[in-house]
Structures are given as C-alpha cells and as structure tokens.
C-alpha positions, 0 to 999 in steps of 0.5 A: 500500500503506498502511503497516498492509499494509507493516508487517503484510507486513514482520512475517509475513515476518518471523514465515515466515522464523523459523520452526522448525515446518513445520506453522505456517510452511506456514499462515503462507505461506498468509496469515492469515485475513479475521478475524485480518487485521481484527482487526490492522487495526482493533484490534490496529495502531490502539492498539498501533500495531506489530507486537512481540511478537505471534506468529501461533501458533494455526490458527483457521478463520473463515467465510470 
C-alpha cells in the first residue's frame, strides 16, 4: 500500500466515522469515485501533500 492509499484510507475513515448525515456517510462507505480518487492522487496529495481540511461533501457521478 503506498502511503497516498494509507493516508487517503486513514482520512475517509476518518471523514465515515464523523459523520452526522446518513445520506453522505452511506456514499462515503461506498468509496469515492475513479475521478475524485485521481484527482487526490495526482493533484490534490502531490502539492498539498495531506489530507486537512478537505471534506468529501458533494455526490458527483463520473463515467465510470
């Protein structure tokens, strides 16, 4: 496991078990999408290089 899966693991996690919303935290435990996962690996871990801050709110469909 590289350290983007174990600290995006970690932070899902995180975001699942503080969650008050039912709707969101079920679409959280069902895993993010191939696009916001792409999107953290190749731009949102590599400037920022952690995971503060940046709460996954919004349901948002891709093509996969």
């Amino acid at each position: 496991m590289s350290i983007f899966e174990q600290r995006q693991d970690e932070w899902l996690q995180l975001n699942i078990s503080n969650e008050e919303n039912h709707r969101r935290r079920e679409i959280h435990e069902k895993g993010l999408g191939h696009g916001t996962i792409e999107f953290l690996r190749n731009i949102w871990f590599p400037v920022v290089g952690n995971f503060d801050d940046l709460y996954p709110e919004w349901e948002v469909q891709d093509l996969t």
